[in-house]
VEXTORZA-908659 format. One record per residue: chain; x, y negated, z negated of N, C-alpha, C in turn. Coordinates in steps of 0.001 Angstrom, whole numbers. Each point is the difference from the previous one (the first is absolute). Layout:
residues N
<site marfi="A" n_c1="X" n_c2="Y" n_c3="Z" ca_c1="X" ca_c2="Y" ca_c3="Z" c_c1="X" c_c2="Y" c_c3="Z"/>
...
This chain:
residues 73
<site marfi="A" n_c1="835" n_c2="1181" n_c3="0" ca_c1="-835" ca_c2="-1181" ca_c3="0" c_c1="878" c_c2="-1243" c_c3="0"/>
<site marfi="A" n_c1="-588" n_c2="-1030" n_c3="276" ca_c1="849" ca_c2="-1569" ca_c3="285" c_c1="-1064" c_c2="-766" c_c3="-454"/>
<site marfi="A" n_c1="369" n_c2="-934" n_c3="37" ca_c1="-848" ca_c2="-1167" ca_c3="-578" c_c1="-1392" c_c2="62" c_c3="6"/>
<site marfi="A" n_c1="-537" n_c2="-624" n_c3="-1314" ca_c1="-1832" ca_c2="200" ca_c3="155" c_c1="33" c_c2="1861" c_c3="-372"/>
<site marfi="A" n_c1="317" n_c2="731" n_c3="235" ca_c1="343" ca_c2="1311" ca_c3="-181" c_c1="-677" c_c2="628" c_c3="1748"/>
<site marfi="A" n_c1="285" n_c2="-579" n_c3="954" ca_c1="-432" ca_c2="205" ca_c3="1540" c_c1="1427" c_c2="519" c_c3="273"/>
<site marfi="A" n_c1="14" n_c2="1184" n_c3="469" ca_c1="816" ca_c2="1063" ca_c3="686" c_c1="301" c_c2="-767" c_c3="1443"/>
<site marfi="A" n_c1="790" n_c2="58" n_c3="474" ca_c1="666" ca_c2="-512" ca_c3="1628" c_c1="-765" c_c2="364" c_c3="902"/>
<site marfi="A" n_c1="-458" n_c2="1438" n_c3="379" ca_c1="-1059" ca_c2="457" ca_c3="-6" c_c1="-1497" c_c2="-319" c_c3="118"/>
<site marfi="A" n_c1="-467" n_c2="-708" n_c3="-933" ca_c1="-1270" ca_c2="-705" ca_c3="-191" c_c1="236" c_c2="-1326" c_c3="198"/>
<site marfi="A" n_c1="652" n_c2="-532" n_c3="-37" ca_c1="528" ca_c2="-1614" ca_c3="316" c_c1="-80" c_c2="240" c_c3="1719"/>
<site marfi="A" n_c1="-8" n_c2="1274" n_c3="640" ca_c1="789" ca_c2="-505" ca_c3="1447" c_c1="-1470" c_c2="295" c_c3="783"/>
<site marfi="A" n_c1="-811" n_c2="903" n_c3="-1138" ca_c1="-1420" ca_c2="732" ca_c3="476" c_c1="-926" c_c2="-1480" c_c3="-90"/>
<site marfi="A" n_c1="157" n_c2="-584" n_c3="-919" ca_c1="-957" ca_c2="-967" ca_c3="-336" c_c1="163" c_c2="-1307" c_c3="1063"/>
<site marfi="A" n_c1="1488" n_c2="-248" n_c3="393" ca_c1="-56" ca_c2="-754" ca_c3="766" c_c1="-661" c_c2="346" c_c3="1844"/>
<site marfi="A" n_c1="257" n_c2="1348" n_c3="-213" ca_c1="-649" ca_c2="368" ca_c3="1387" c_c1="-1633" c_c2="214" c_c3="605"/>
<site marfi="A" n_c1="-577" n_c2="19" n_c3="-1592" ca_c1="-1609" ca_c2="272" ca_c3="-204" c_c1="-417" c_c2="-1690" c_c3="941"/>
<site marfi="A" n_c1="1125" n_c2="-761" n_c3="-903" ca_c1="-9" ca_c2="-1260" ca_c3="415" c_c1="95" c_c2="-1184" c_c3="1475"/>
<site marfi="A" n_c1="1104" n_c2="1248" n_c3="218" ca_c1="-347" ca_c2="-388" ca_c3="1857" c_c1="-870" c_c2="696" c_c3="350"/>
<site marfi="A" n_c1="-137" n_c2="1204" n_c3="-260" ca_c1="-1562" ca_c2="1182" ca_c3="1432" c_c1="-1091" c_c2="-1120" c_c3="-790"/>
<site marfi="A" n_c1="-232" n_c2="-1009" n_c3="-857" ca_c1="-1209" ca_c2="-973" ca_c3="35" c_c1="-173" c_c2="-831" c_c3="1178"/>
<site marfi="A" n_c1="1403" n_c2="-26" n_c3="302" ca_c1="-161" ca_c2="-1401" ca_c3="831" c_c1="733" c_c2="752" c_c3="1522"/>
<site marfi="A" n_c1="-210" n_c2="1242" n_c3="-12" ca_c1="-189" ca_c2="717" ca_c3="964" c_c1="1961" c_c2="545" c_c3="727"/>
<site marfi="A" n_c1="537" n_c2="-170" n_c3="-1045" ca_c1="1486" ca_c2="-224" ca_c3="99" c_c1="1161" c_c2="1123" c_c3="-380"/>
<site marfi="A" n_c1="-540" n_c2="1183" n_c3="-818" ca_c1="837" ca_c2="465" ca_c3="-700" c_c1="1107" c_c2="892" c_c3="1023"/>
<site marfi="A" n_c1="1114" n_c2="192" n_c3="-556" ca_c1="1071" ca_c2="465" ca_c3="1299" c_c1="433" c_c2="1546" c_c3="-456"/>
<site marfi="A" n_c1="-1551" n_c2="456" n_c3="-748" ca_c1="509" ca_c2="1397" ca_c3="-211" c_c1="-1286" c_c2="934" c_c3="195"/>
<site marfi="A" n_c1="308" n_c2="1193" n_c3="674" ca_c1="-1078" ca_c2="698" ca_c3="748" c_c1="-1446" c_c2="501" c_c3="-1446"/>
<site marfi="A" n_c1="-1159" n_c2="-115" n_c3="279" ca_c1="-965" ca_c2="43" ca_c3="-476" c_c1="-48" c_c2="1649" c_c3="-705"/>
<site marfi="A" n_c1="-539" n_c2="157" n_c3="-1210" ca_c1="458" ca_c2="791" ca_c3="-665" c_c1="1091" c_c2="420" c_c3="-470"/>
<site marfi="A" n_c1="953" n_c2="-1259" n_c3="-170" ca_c1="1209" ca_c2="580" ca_c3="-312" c_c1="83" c_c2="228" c_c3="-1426"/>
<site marfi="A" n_c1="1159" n_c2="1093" n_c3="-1191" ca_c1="349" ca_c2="-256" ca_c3="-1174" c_c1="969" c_c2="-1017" c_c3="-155"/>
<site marfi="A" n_c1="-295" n_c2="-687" n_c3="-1195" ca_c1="1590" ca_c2="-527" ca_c3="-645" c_c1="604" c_c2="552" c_c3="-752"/>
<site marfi="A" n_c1="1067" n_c2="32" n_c3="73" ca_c1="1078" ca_c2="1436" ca_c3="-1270" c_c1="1255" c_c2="-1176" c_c3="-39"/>
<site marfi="A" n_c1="-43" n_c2="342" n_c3="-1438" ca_c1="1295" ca_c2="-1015" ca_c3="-679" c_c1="1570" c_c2="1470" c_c3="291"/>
<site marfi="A" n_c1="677" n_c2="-348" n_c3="990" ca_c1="1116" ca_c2="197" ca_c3="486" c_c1="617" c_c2="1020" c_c3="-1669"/>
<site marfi="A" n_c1="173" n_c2="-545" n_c3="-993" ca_c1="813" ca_c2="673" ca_c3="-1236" c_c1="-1039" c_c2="824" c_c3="-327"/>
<site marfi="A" n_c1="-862" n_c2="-352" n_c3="-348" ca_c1="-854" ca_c2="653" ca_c3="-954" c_c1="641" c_c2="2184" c_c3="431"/>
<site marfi="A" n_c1="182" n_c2="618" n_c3="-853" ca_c1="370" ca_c2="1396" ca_c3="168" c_c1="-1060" c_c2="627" c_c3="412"/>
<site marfi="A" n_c1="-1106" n_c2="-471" n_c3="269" ca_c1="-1486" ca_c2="668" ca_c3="981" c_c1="-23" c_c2="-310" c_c3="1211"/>
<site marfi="A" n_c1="818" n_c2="-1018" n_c3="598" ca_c1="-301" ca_c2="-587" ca_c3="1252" c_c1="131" c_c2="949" c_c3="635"/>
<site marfi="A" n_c1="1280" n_c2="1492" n_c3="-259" ca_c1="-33" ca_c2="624" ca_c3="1201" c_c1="-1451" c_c2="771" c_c3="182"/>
<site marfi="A" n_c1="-367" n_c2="600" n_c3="-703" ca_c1="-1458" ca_c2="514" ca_c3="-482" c_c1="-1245" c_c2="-464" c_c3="1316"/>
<site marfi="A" n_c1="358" n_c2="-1470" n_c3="-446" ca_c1="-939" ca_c2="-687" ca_c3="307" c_c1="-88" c_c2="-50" c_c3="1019"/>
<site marfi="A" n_c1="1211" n_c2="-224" n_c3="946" ca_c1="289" ca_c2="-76" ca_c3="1401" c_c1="-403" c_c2="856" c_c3="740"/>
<site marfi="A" n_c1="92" n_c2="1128" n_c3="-847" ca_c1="-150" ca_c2="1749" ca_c3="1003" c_c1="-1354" c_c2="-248" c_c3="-31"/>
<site marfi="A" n_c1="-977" n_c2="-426" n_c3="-1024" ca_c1="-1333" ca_c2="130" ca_c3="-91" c_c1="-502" c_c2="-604" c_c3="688"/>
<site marfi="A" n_c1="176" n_c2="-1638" n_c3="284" ca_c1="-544" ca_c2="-827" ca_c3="1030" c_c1="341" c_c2="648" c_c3="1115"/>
<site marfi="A" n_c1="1620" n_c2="671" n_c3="340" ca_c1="211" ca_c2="375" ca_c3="1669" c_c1="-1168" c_c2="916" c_c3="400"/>
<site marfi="A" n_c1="-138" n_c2="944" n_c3="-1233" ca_c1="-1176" ca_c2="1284" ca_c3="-24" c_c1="-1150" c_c2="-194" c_c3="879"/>
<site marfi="A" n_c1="-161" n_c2="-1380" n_c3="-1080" ca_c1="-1469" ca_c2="-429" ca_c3="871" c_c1="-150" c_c2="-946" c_c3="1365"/>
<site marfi="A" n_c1="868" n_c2="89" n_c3="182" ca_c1="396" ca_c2="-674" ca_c3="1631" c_c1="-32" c_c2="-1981" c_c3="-956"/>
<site marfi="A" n_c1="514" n_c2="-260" n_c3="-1082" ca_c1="-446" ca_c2="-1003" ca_c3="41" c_c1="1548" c_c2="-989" c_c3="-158"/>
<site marfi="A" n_c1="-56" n_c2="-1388" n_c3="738" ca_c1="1386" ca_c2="-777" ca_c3="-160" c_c1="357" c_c2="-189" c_c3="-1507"/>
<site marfi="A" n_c1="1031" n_c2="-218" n_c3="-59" ca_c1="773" ca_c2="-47" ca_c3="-1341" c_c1="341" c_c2="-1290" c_c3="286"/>
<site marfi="A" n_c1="48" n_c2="-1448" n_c3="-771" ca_c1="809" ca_c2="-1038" ca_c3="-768" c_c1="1133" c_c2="521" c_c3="-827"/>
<site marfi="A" n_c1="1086" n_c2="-217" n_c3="92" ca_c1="927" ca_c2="496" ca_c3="-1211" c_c1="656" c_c2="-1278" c_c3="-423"/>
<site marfi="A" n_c1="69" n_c2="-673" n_c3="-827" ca_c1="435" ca_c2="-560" ca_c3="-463" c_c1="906" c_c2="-585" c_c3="-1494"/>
<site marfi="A" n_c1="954" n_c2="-219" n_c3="346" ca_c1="1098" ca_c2="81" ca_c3="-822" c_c1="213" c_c2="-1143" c_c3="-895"/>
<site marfi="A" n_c1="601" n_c2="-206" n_c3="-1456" ca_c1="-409" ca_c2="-473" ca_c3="-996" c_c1="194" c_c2="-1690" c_c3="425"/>
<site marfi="A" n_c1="1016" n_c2="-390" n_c3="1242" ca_c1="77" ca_c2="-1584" ca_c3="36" c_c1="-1067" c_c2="-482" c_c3="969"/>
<site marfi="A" n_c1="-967" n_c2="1547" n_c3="590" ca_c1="-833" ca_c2="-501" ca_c3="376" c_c1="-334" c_c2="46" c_c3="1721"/>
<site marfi="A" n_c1="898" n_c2="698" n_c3="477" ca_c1="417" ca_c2="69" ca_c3="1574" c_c1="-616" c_c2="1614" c_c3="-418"/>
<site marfi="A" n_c1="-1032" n_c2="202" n_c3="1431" ca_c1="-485" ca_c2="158" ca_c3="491" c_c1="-25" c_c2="1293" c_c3="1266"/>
<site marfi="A" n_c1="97" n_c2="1068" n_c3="372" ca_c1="307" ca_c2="1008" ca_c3="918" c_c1="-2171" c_c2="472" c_c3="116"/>
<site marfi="A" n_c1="-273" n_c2="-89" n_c3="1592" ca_c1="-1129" ca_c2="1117" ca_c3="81" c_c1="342" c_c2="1020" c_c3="815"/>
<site marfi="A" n_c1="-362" n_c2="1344" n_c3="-583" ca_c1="499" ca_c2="1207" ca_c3="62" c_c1="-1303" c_c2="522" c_c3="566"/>
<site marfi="A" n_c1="13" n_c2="701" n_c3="1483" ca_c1="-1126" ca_c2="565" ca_c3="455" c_c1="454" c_c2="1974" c_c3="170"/>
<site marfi="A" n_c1="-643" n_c2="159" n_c3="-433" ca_c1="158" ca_c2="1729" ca_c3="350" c_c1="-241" c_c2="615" c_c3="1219"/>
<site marfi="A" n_c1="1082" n_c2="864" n_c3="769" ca_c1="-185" ca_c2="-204" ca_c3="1255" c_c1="-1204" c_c2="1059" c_c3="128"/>
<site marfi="A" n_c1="-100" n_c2="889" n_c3="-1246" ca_c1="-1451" ca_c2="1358" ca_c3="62" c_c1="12" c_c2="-399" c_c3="-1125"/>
<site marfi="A" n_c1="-1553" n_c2="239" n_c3="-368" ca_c1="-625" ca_c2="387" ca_c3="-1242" c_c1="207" c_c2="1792" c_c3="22"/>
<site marfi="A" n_c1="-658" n_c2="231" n_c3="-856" ca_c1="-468" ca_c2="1638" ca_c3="-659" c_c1="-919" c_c2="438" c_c3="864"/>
């Protein structure tokens, strides 16, 4: 967690809820956000790839990788 107790993660999700308002966001629809350290991310990654869904990964200063799975399950 970082300031306010908002994960890098949720800071990068919240700003993006924020552009698809205004019709803008630069990351594919249904995507997860996964905080880069956290020791679940890999978990997490396999699970979103599972479900055919894009991954946000993002790392604690806040930069940014979207990760698309080239197959789901």
């Amino acid at each position: 967690m970082s300031q306010n107790g908002t994960s890098p993660a949720m800071r990068v999700m919240n700003e993006a809820i924020d552009l698809a308002i205004d019709g803008r966001s630069p990351y594919p629809d249904g995507s997860e956000f996964i905080d880069a350290e956290k020791p679940w991310a890999g978990e997490a990654i396999a699970r979103a790839a599972d479900e055919g869904r894009p991954v946000v990964l993002v790392s604690a200063d806040g930069t940014s990788r979207t990760l698309i799975a080239a197959n789901g399950r």
